[in-house]
C-alpha positions as CSV (number, residue, x, y, z in Angstrom):
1,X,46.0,21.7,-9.7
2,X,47.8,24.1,-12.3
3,X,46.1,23.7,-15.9
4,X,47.3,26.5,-18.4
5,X,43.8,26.3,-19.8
6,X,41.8,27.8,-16.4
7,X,42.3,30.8,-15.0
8,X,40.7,32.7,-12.5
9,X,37.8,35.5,-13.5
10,X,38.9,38.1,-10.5
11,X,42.7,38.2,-10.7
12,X,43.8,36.0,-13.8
13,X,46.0,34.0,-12.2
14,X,46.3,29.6,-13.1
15,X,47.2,28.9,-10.1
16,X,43.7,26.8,-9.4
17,X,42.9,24.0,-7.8
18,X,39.0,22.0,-7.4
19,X,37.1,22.6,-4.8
20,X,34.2,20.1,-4.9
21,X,31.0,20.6,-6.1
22,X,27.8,22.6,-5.3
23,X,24.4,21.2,-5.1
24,X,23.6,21.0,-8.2
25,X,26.4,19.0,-9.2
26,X,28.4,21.6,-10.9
27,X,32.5,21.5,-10.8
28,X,34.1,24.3,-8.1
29,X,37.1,25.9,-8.6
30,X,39.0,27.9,-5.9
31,X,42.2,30.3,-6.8
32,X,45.2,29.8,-5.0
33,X,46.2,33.9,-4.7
34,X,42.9,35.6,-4.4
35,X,40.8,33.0,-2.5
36,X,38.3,33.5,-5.3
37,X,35.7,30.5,-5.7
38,X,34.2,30.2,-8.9
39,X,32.6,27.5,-11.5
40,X,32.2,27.0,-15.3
41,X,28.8,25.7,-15.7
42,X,25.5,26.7,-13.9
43,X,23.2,23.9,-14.5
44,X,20.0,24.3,-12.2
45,X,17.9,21.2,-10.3
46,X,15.4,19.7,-12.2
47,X,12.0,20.5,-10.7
48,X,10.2,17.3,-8.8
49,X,6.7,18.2,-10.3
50,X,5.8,19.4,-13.9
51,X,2.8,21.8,-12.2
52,X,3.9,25.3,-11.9
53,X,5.1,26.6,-8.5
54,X,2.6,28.4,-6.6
55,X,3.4,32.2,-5.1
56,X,2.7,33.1,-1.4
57,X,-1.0,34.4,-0.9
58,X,0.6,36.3,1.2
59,X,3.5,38.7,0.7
60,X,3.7,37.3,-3.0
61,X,7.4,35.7,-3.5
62,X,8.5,32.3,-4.6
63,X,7.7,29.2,-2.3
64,X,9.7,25.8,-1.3
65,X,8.8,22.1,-1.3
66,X,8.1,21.2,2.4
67,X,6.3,17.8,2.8
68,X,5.3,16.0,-0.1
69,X,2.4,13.7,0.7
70,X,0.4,10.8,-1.0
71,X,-2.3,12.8,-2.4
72,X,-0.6,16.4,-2.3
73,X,2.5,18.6,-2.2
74,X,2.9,20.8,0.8
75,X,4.9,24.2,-0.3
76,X,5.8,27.0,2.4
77,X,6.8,30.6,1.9
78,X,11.0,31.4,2.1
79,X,10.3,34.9,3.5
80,X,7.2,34.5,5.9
81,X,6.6,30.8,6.1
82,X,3.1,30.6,5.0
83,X,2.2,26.7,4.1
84,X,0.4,26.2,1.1
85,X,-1.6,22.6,-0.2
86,X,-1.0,22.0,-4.0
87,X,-3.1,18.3,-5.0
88,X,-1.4,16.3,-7.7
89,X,-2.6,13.1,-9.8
90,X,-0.1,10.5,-9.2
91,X,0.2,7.5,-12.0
92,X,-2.2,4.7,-12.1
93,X,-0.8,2.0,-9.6
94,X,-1.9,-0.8,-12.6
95,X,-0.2,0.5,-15.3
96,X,3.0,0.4,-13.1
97,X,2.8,-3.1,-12.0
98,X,5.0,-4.3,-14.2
99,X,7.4,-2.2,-14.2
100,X,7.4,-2.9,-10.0
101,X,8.9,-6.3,-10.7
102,X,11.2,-5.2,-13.2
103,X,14.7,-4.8,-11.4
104,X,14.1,-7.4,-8.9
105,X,17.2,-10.2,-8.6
106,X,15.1,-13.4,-8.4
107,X,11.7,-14.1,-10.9
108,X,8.7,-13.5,-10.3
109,X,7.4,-17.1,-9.4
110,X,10.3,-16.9,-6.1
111,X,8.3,-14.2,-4.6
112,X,5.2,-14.9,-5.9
113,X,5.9,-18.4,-4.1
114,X,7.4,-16.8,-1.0
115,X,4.1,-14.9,-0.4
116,X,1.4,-18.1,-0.8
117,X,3.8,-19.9,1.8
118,X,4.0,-16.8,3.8
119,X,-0.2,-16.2,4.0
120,X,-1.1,-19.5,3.8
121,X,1.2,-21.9,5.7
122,X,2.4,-19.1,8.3
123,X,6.0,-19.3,7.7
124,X,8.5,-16.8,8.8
125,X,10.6,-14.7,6.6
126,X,13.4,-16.5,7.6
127,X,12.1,-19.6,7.4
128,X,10.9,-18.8,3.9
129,X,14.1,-17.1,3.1
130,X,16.3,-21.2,3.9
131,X,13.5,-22.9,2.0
132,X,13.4,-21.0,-0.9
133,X,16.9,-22.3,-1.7
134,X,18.0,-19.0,-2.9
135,X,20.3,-16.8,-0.8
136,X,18.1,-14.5,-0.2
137,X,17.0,-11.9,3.2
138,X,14.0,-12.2,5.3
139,X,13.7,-8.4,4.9
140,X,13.9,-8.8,1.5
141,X,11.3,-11.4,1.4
142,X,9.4,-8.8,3.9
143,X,9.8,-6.1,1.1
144,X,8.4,-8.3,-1.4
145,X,4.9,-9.5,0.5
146,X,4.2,-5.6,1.8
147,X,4.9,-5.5,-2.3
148,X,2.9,-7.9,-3.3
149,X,0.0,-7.0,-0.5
150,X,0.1,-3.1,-1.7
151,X,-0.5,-4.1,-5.5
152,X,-3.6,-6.6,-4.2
153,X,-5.2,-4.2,-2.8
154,X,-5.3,-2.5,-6.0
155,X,-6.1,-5.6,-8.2
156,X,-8.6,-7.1,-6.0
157,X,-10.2,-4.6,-3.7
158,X,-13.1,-6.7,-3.4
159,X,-13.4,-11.0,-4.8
160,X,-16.5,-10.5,-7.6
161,X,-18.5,-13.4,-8.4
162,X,-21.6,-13.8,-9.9
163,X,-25.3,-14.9,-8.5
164,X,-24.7,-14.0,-5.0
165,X,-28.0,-14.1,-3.0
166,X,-26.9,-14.8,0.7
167,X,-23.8,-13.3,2.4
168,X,-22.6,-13.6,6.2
169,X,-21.1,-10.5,7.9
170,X,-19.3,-10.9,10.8
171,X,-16.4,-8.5,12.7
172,X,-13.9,-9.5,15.0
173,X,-11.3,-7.4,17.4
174,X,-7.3,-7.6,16.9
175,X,-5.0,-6.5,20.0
176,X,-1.9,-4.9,18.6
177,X,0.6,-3.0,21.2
178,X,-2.9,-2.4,23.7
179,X,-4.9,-0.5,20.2
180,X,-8.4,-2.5,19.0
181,X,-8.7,-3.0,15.5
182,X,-12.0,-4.5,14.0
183,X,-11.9,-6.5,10.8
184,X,-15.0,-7.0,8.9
185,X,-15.9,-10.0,6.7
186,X,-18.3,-10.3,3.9
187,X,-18.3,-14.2,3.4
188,X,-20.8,-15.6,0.5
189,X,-23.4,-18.4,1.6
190,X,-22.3,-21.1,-0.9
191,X,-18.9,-20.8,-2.4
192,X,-17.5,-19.7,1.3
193,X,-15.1,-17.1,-0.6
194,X,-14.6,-14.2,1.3
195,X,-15.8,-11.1,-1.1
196,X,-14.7,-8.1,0.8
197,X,-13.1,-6.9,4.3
198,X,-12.7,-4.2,5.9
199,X,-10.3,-2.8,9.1
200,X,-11.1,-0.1,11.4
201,X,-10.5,0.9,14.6
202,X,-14.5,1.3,15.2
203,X,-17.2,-0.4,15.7
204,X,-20.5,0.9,14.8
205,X,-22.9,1.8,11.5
206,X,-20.5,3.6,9.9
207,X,-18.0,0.6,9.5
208,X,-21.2,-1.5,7.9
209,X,-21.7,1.1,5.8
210,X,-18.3,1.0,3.9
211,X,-18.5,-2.8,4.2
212,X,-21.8,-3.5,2.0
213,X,-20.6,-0.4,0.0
214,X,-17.5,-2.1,-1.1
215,X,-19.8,-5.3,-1.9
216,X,-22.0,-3.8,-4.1
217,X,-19.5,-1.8,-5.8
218,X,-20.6,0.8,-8.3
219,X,-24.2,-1.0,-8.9
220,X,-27.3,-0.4,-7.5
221,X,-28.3,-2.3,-4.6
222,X,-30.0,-5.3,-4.9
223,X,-31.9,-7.9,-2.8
224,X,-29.9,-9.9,-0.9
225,X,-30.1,-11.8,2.9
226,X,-27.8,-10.6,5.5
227,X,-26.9,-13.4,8.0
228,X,-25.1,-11.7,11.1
229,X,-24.8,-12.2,14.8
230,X,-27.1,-9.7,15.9
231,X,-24.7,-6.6,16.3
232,X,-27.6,-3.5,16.6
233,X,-25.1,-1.6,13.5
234,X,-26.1,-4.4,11.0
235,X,-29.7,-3.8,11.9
236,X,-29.3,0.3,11.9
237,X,-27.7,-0.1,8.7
238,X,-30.2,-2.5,6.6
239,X,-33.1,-0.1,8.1
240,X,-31.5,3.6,7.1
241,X,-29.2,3.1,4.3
242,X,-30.0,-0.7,2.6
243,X,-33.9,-1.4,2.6
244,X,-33.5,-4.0,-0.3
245,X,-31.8,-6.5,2.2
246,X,-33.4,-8.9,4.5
247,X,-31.4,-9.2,7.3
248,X,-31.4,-12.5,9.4
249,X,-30.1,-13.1,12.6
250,X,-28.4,-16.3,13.7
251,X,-27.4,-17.1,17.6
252,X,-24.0,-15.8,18.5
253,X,-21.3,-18.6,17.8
254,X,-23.2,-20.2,14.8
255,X,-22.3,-17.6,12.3
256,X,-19.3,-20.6,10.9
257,X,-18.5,-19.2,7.8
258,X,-17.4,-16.0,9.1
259,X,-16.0,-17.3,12.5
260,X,-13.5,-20.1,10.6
261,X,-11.7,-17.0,8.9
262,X,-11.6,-15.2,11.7
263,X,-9.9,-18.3,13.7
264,X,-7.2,-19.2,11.0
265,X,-6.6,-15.1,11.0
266,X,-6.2,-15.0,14.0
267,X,-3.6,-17.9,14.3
268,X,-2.0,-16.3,11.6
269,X,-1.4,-13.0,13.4
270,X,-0.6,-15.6,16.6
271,X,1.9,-17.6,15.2
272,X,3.7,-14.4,14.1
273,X,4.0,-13.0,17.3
274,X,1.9,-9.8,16.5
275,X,2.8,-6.9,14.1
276,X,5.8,-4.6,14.5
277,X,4.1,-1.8,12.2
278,X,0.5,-1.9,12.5
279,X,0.1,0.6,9.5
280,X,0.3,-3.0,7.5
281,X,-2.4,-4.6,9.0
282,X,-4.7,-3.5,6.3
283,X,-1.9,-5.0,3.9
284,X,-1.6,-8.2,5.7
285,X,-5.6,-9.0,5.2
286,X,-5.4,-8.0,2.1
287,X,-3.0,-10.7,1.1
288,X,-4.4,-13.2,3.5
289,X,-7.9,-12.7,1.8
290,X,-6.7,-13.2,-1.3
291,X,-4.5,-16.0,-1.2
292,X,-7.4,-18.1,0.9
293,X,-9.9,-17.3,-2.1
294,X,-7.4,-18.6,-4.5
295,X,-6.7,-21.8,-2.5
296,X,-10.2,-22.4,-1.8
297,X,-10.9,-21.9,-5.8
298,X,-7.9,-24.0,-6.9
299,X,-8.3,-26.8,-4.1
300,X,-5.1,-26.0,-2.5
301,X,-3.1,-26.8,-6.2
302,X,-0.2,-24.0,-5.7
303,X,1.0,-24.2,-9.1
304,X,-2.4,-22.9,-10.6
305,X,-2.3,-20.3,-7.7
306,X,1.0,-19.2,-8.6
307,X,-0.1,-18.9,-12.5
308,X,-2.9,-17.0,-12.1
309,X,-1.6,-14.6,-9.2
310,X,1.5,-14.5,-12.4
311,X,-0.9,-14.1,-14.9
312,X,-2.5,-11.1,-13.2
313,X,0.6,-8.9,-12.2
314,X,1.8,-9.5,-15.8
315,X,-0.8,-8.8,-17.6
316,X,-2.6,-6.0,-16.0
């Protein structure tokens, strides 16, 4: 390239040429005599975080972005490699939800539909994705239930309703590529709505703990009857940590409102030939949790389940 305009800082000459960019975006220039390489503007990267850097504890001098993780940034020394943990407060998942939804090609009642079908009729993606009568992908229709699964979790950690005075708890084992993973239901006496789970890859007090935790929420405990099997954790539990709950035991096989979920979960898991990422497991019962109260609530109507999942997303 000769432009009259350019000329080269070490020996003058016009004789230039470009010579791509650096990483920052900024224009390169390279002189055809001297070899010299040079650029006009020096525009730096914008920083990933607004918090301030932190130095090395140890010799002092500036450190790099290593990992960045879900909870916290991960920074490590340029000169002697020391790793350092800097916390950060990411967004509110809610006030984000809309804005989730926002770029998508199809509306929101297509996916919002492709997800019921998927949890509650055990369809594949790829039968979803020929009935939808859209061209659409199974892996897109993938993306949007671990989507639409993720942002449950964060509207409806646990199903609330009022006057609750008898509960079934019950766990059941999962087999995913030779691993055991317990899932824990909390199912309510008289509406049969399940009003919290739980997955873990234990099976003891601990795991009842967080269960009854998540069911009372941030109020105080109050007195309630605890229908279970007879696993010795329940019992451990009510006696050390919840006093205020009479715990009744039922032979094994007769806990039904708890053993129907766990059949039609585990059909559900059947009929889709396991998991290939069992990180989503969680995600999966989540969604399947949530779209059974909804259908049990609306009496299987999926037009009043798709306007209120709607009505949710949009206006949380």
């Amino acid at each position: 390239m000769n432009n009259s305009t350019l000329s080269c800082p070490k020996c003058g000459s016009t004789s230039l040429y470009k010579n791509g960019h650096d990483k920052y975006g900024n224009q390169q220039f390279l002189c055809k005599l001297c070899h010299h390489s040079f650029k006009l503007s020096h525009s730096h990267k914008r920083k990933n975080f607004p918090f301030p850097y932190p130095k090395c504890t140890s010799c002092g001098k500036s450190m790099q972005i290593y990992k960045v993780r879900r909870s916290f940034v991960v920074f490590r020394c340029r000169a002697c490699r020391t790793k350092d943990r800097v916390p950060f407060n990411l967004p509110e998942p809610v006030t984000l939800i809309p804005e989730k939804f926002k770029y998508f090609r199809f509306p929101l009642f297509f996916i919002l539909k492709a997800f019921v079908l998927y949890m509650k009729h055990n369809m594949s993606y790829r039968s979803l994705a020929h009935s939808l009568n859209i061209k659409v992908s199974h892996v897109t229709i993938y993306k949007w239930v671990i989507k639409l699964c993720t942002l449950f979790s964060v509207l409806f950690p646990t199903f609330t309703i009022e006057n609750v005075f008898s509960v079934h708890a019950d766990e059941t084992v999962l087999v995913f590529k030779e691993q055991k993973y317990y899932v824990w239901l909390l199912v309510d006496h008289e509406t049969n709505l399940i009003l919290c789970w739980h997955v873990s890859k234990y099976r003891d007090m601990g795991q009842v703990k967080v269960l009854l935790e998540k069911f009372f929420g941030n109020s105080k405990p109050r007195n309630i009857e605890l229908i279970t099997d007879g696993l010795g954790a329940y019992e451990s539990a009510v006696k050390l940590l919840f006093r205020n709950i009479n715990h009744v035991v039922v032979p094994l096989g007769k806990n039904n409102q708890c053993e129907s979920k766990f059949s039609l979960l585990k059909d559900f898991f059947r009929l889709k030939r396991g998991l290939k990422n069992t990180k989503n497991l969680a995600k999966y019962i989540q969604g399947f949790c949530v779209v059974k109260n909804l259908w049990k609530t609306h009496n299987g109507n999926i037009n009043r389940i798709l306007s209120q999942l709607h009505s949710f997303i949009t206006t949380s």
